[in-house]
Backbone bond lengths (Angstrom), bond angles and torsions (degrees), N, CA, C in turn:
res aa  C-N    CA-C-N  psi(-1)  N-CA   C-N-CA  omega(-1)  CA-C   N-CA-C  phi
1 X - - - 1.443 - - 1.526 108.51 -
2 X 1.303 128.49 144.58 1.091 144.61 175.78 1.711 116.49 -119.66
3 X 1.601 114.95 111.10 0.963 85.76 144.25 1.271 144.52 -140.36
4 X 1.796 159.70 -135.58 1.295 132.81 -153.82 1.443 70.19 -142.91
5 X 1.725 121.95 147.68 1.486 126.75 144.40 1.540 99.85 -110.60
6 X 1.341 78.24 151.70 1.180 100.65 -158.05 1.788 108.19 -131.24
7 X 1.366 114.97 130.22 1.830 103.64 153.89 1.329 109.49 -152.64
8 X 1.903 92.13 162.38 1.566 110.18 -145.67 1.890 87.36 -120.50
9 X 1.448 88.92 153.45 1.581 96.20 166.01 1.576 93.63 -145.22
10 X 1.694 104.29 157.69 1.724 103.69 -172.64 0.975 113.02 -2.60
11 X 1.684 110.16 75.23 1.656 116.79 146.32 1.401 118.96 96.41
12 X 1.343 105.87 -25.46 1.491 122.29 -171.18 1.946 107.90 -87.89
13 X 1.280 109.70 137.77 1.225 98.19 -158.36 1.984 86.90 -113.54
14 X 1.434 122.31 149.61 1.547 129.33 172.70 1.600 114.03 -121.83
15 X 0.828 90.51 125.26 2.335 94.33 172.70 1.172 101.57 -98.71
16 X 1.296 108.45 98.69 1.625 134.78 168.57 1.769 120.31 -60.08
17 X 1.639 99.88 -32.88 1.309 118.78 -163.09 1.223 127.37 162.09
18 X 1.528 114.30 172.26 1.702 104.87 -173.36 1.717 91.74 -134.96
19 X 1.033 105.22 134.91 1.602 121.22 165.43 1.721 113.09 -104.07
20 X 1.556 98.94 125.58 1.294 78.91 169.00 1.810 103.72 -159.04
21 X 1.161 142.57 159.43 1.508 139.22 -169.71 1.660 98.89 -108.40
22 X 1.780 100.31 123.03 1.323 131.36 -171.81 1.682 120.28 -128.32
23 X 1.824 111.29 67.86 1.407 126.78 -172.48 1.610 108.48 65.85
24 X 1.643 85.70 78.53 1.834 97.27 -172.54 1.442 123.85 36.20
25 X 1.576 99.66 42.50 1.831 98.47 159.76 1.593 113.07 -160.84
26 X 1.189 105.76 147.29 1.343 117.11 -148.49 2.059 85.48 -81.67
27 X 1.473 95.51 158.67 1.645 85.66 178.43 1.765 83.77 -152.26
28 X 1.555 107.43 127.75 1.380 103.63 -177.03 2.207 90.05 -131.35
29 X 1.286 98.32 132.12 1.689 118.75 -164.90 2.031 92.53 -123.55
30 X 1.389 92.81 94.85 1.472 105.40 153.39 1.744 124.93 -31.60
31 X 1.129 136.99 92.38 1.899 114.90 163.35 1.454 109.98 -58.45
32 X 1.284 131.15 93.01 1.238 140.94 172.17 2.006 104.60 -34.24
33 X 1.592 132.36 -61.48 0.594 157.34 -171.23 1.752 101.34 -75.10
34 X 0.888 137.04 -22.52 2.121 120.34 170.43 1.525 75.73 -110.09
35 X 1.314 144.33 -23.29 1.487 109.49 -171.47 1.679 109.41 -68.11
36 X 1.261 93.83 -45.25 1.477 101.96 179.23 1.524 113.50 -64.29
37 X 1.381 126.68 -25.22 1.738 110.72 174.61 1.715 94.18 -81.65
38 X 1.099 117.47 -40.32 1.574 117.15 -177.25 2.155 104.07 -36.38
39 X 1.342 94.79 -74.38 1.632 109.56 -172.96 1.479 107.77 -49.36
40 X 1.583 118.73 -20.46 1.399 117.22 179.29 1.559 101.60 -87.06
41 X 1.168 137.00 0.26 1.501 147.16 -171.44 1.319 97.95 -107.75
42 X 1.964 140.42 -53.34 0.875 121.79 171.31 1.233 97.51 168.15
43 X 1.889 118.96 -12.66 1.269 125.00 -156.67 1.873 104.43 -63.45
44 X 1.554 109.54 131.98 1.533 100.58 177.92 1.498 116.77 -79.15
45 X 1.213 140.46 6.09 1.283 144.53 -150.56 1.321 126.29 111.04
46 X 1.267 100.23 -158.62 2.175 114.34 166.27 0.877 129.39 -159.98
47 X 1.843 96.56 100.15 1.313 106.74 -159.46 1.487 138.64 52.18
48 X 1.061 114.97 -120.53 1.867 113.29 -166.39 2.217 87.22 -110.59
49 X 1.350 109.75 10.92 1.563 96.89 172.33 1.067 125.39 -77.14
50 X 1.130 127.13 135.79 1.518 134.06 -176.84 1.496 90.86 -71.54
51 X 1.260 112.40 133.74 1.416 121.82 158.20 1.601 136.23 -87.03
52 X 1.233 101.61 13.02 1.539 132.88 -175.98 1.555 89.83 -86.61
53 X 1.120 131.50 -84.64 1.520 158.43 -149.79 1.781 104.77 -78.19
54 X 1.060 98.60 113.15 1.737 102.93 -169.48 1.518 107.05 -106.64
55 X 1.647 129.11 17.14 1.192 118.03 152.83 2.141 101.42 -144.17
56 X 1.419 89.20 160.36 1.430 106.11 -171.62 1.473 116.37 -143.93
57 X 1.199 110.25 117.16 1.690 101.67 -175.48 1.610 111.31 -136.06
58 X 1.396 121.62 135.12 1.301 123.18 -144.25 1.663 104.12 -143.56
59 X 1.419 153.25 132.22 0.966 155.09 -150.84 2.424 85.20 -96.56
60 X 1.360 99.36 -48.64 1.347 104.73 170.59 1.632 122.53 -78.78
61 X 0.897 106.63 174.99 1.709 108.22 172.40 1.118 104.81 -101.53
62 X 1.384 103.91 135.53 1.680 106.87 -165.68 1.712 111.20 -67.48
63 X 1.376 106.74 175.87 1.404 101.62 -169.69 1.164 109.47 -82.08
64 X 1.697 136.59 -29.46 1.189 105.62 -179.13 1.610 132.77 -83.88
65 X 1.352 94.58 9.99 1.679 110.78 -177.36 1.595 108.31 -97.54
66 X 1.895 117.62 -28.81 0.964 136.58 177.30 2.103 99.40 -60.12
67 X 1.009 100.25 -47.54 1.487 113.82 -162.89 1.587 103.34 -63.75
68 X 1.235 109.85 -24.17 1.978 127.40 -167.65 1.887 104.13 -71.63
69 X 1.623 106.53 -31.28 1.034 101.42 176.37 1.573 153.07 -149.41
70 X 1.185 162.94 -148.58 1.670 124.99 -150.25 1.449 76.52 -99.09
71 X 1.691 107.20 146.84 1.554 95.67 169.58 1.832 118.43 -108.32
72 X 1.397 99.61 -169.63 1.366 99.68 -162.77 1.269 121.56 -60.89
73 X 1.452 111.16 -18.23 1.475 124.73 158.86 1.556 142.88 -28.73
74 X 1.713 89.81 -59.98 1.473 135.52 -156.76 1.981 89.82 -52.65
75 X 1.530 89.40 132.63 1.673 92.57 -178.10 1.604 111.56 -63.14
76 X 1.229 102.32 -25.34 1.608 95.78 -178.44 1.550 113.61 -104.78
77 X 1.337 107.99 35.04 1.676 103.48 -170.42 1.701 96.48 -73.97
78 X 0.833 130.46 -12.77 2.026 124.37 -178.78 1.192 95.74 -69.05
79 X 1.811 130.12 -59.10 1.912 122.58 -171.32 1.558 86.62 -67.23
80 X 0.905 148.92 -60.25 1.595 143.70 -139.55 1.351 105.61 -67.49
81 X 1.696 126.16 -36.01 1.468 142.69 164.82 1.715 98.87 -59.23
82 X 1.649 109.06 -56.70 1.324 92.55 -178.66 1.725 124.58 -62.42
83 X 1.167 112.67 -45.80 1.517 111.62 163.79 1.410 115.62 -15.28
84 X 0.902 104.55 -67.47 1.294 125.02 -170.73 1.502 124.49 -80.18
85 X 1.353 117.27 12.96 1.207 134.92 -156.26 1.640 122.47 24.07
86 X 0.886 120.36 3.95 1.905 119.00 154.65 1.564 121.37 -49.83
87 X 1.600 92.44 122.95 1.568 98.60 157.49 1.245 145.95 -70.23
88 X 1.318 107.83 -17.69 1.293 134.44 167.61 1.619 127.27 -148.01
89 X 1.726 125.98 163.14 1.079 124.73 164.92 1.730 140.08 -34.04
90 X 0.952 111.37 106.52 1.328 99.29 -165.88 1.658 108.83 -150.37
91 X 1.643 119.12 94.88 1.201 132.49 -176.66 1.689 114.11 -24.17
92 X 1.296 91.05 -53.89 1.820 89.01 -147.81 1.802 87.56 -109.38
93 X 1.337 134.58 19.56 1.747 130.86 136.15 1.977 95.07 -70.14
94 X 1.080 115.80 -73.56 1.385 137.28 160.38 1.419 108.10 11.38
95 X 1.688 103.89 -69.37 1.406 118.72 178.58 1.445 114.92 -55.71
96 X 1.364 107.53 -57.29 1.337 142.68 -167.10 1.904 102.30 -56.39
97 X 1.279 102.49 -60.81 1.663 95.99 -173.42 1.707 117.93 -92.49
98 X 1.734 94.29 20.05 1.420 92.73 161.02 1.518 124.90 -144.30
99 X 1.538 88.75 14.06 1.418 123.41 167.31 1.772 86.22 56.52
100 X 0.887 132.15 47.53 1.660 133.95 153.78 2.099 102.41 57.15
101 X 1.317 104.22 19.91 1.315 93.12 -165.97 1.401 131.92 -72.65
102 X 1.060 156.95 134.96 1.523 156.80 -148.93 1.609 94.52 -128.05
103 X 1.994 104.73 145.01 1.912 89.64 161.42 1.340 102.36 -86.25
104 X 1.160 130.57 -2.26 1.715 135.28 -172.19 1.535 115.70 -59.26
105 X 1.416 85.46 -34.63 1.677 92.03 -155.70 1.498 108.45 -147.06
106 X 1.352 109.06 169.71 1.654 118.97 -156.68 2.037 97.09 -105.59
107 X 1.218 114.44 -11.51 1.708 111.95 155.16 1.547 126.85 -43.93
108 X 1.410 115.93 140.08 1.532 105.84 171.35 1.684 82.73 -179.02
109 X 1.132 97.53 167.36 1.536 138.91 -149.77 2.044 102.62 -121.77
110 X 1.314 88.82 131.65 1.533 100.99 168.55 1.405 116.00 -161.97
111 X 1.331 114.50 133.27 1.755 113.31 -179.69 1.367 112.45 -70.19
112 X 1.394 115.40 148.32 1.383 159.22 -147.69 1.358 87.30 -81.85
């Protein structure tokens, strides 16, 4: 599964990047080209990513994607799996059926 984060300002939507897990490791690929119309719109970055470096690969899920959703902790992660009809934990369904959305911020997540 792949998917693209993404953020929008009045209406206008930017592909920041695609996240996606490649034999138990997370691999997140900068769009050099919407990051840069994004940052000319107002976008400050992502997270702790260097915006220099247009690929990232991580045995974990990085933190700012980690931060997008309930974690394995969370006392109610069993209804929140059920919501979502999952049988089990699974980061990047996680991402996917909540499109990574924050009220903070104009980021969010959609499959490829």
């Amino acid at each position: 599964m792949k998917l693209e984060l993404l953020w929008s300002k009045n209406g206008e939507e930017f592909i920041l990047g695609v996240l996606e897990k490649e034999n138990e490791e997370y691999v997140f690929k900068l769009d050099e080209t919407g990051l840069k119309s994004a940052v000319r719109k107002g976008c400050v970055g992502i997270g702790n990513f260097d915006l220099m470096r247009l690929e990232y690969r991580s045995k974990e899920l990085f933190p700012f994607f980690q931060n997008r959703i309930p974690s394995r902790n969370n006392i109610n992660i069993q209804e929140i799996l059920k919501e979502f009809n999952m049988n089990e934990y699974d980061e990047m369904q996680l991402l996917k059926y909540t499109e990574a959305e924050k009220a903070t911020d104009n980021y969010y997540m959609k499959e490829v």
